[in-house]
N, C-alpha and C positions, 0 to 999 in steps of 0.2 A: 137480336143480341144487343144491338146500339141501345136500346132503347130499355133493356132490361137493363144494364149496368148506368144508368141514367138514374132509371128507380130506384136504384142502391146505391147510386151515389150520394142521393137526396137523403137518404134512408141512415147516411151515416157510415154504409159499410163500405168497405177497402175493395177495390177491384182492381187489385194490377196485373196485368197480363204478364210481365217479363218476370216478376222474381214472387216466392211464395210468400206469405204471413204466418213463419212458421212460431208455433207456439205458441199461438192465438184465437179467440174465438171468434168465429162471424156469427154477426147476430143477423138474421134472415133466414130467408124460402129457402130451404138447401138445394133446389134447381139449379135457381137463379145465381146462387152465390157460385156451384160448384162451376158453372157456363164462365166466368168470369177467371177463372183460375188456369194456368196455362197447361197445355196438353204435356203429356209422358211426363210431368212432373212428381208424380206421388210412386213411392216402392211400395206403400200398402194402405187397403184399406180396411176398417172395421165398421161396420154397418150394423147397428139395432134397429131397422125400422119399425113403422109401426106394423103390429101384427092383424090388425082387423081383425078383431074377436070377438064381435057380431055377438056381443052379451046382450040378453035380452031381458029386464026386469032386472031387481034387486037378489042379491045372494045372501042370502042369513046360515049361521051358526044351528045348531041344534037348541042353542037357549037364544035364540033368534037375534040376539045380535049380530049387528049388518058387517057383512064382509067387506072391506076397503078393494076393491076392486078396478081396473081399469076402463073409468069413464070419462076419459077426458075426449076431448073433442078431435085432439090429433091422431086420435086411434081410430074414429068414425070414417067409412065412407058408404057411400050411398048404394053399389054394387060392389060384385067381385071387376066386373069388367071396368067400373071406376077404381079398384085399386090396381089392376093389372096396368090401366096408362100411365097412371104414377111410377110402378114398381120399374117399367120400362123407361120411362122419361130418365128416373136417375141414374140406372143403370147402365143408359148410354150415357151419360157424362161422367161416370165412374169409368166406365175403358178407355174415355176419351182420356184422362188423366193419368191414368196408370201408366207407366214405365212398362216397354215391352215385355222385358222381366219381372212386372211385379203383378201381386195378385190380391185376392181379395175376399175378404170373410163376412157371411152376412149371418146373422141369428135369427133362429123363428119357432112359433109352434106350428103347430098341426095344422091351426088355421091360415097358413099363409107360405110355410117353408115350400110346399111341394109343389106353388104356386112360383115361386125365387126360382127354384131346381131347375122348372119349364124354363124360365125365360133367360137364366143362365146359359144354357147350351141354345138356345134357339141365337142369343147374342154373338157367341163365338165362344163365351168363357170357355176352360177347358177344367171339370170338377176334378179335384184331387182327392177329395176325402168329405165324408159328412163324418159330423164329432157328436157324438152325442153325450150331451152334457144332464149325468143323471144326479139330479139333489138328492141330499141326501136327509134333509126336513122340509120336502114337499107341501104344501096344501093340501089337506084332505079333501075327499068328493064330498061334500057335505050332506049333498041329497042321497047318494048310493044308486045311484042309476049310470056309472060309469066306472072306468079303472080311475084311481088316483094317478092325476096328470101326474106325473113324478122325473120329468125331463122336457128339454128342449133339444134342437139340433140346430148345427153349426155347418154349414157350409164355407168348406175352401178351394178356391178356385183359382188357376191360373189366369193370366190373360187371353192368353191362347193355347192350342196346344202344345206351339213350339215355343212358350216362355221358359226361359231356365230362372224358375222361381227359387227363390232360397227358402231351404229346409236346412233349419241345426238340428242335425240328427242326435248328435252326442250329446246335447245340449237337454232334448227331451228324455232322451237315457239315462241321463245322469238325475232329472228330476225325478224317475221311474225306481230307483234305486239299482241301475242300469242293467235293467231290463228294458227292453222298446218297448216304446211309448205306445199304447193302444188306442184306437179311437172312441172307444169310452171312458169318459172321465166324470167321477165319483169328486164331486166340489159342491157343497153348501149352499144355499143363500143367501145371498147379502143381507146380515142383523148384526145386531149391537152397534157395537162402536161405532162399526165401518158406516153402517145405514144412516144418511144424513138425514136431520131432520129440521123441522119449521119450527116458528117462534112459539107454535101449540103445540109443539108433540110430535107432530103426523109426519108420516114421509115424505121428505121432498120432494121423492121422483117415485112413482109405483112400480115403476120395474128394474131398479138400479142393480146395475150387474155387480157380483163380487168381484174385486179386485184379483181374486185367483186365477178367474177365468182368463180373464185381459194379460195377466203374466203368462200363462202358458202359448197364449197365442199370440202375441209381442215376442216372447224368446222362441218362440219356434220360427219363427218367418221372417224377423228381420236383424238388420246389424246397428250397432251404434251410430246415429247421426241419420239413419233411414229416416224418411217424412214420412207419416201416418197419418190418413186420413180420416175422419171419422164426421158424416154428414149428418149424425142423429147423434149430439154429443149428450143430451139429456144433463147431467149435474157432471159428467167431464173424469165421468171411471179412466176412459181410454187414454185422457190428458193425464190422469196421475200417475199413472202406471208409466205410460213411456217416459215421462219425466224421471220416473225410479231407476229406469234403467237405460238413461241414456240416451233417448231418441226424441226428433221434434217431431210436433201434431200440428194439426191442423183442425179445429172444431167448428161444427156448422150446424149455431141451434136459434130455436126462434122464439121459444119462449123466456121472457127476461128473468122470471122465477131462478128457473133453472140453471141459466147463464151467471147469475149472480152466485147459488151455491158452488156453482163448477170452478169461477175463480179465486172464490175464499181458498177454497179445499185444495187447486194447483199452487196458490201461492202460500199454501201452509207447508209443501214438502221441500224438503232440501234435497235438491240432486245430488248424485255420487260424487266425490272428488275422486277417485282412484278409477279412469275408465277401463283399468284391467279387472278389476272383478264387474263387469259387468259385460265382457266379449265373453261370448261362449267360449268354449275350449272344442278347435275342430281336430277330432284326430289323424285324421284323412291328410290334415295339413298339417301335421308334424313330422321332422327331418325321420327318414326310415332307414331304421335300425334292422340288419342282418341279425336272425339268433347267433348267424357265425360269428358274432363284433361282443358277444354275450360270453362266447367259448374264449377268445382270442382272449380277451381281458381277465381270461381265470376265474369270473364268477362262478362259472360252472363248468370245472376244467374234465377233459371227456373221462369216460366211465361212470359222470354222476347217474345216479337215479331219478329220473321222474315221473309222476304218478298223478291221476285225474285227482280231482277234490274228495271221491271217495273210496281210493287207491284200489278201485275194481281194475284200472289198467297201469302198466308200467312200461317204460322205455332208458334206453339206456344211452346218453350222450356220445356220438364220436369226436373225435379231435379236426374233424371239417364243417361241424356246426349239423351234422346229420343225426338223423336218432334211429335205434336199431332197437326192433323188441319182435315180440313172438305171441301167437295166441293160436285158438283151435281153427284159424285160417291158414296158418302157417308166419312162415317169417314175414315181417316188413322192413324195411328202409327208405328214407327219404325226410325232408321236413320237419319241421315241429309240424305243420300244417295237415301234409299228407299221410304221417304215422297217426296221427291222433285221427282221422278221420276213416282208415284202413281198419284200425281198431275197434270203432265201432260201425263201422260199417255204413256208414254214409256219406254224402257226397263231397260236404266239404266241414274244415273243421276251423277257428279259429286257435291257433294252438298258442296265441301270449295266452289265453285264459283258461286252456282245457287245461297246462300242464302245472302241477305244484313241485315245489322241490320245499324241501326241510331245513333249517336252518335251526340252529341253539334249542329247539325243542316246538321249535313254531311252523307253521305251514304256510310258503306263501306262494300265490301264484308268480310264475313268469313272470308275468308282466312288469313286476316295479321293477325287474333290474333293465328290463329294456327304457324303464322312464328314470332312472337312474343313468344310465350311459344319454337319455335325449336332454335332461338336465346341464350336464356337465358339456355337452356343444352349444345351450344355449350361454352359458355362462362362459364357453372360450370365445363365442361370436362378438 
């Protein structure tokens, strides 16, 4: 350990044990850099490593022009059993860092994802979710001897199983058009604008992730001011992004090419001034509002009518915040909750959204008078 932050000290890079280099890139062996960095310090990590994808020969076009492909030297290793030491090496200095609570995202294909998976659980990680991330303008199979690759997958992992990792629930809901967020997600490839490029033309980085990707898994897993780590920073997707919204990085890359695009392109964005649009909005933690405090205030004073969004059900408000209706089960009473779910007949219901009431000629769910009455305590707070 002495002796490797020796060699990075020589080498120019920062090894301080007590406090982070947040918002910065380390140029070096991301081992060695990460060894250097102080333990349970990082809420999260995002990992592109390399995929080892054992390409073999040249890839051409149908009009034989040569396919730009990934041959660069940091994607070579000589076996699977020599990437499997690496995969493990950083790995454990990834939990070594991580915050009991925090966790961590790796990306891969087919050549190497299911290879992360293994040695995630053999480490202790505790897998939350695999995302699969389907492009939506893929690479063709050129030759026709396979499916068109048309995705990659995302590994999310806690630290352990007993991490209480943050998930913004709402936060992904509301991206969804609040619907819940499902583990396939239909996002592009990084072109045009976004795709950075060399003094010729060519792409900087061959595998530069879209910045979509990186926003959805920055707002999903962490809060404003969280440290993110990201040990294969490549041209620094992962820097611009938390920068957008809020949060500091930590980058560990070792090609100087790369490191150079990554800090044009983080020192060309302007962070937010306003850090309330960029905290999720959790609902779970907003003051809770009785439907009773809905009746009491005369919005919807008892005897109104209310009815699902395709007024197949109906109930009828009492003057104690309860609802009263009737179907071919017979009578019900109780809840906004427990009528809307009696009604149709399953187990639970959420009733700010099942029930609509009428207004001037318009339809609106429940809900906004209950965010209407949450408004008006935060404003007497």
């Amino acid at each position: 350990m002495i002796l490797a932050m020796k060699t990075l000290e020589k080498a120019g890079v920062k090894t301080l044990k007590a406090s982070l280099p947040r918002n910065e890139i380390l140029a070096g062996d991301c081992i060695e850099i990460m060894k250097s960095l102080p333990a349970r310090s990082i809420d999260l990590i995002f990992a592109d490593p390399p995929y080892n994808l054992q390409l073999g020969g040249d890839l051409t076009r149908p009009d034989n022009s040569k396919v730009a492909g990934v041959d660069d030297a940091w994607d070579k290793f000589s076996s699977f059993a020599e990437y499997d030491k690496f995969t493990k090496a950083w790995f454990l200095e990834a939990r070594r860092l991580l915050k009991d609570d925090g966790a961590m995202w790796v990306i891969g294909s087919y050549h190497n994802v299911f290879r992360m998976g293994a040695q995630l659980q053999d480490l202790g990680f505790w897998i939350l979710n695999d995302i699969v991330w389907r492009k939506t303008n893929p690479m063709p199979n050129f030759r026709g001897r396979r499916f068109t690759n048309a995705h990659e997958t995302l590994i999310w992992a806690a630290k352990s199983e007993n991490s209480k990792y943050r998930f913004n629930y709402d936060a992904m809901k509301a991206l969804n058009e609040d619907l819940q967020m499902r583990s396939d997600w239909t996002i592009p490839l990084c072109t045009g604008g976004e795709r950075l490029k060399k003094g010729d033309g060519q792409k900087a980085h061959p595998t530069q992730k879209p910045e979509a990707l990186l926003h959805r898994v920055i707002l999903s897993s962490t809060d404003i001011g969280d440290v993110i780590l990201d040990p294969f920073f490549g041209t620094g997707t992962t820097g611009a992004v938390a920068k957008k919204l809020g949060r500091d990085f930590i980058g560990i890359e070792r090609e100087k090419d790369y490191i150079a695009h990554a800090k044009e392109r983080i020192g060309n964005i302007k962070a937010g001034d306003d850090e309330s649009l960029l905290k999720p909005i959790e609902k779970r933690a907003e003051p809770r509002v009785p439907f009773g405090q809905v009746v009491e205030q005369g919005m919807l004073p008892a005897g109104s009518v209310l009815f699902d969004h395709s007024r197949r059900y109906s109930a009828r408000v009492r003057a104690d915040g309860n609802l009263v209706a009737r179907n071919h089960t017979g009578d019900h009473k109780g809840s906004i909750h427990k009528v809307g779910a009696a009604l149709q007949g399953l187990p639970s219901c959420n009733g700010w959204t099942f029930w609509h009431f009428e207004n001037k000629g318009k339809v609106w769910p429940i809900d906004v008078l209950r965010q209407e009455i949450r408004s008006q305590l935060v404003v007497t707070e």
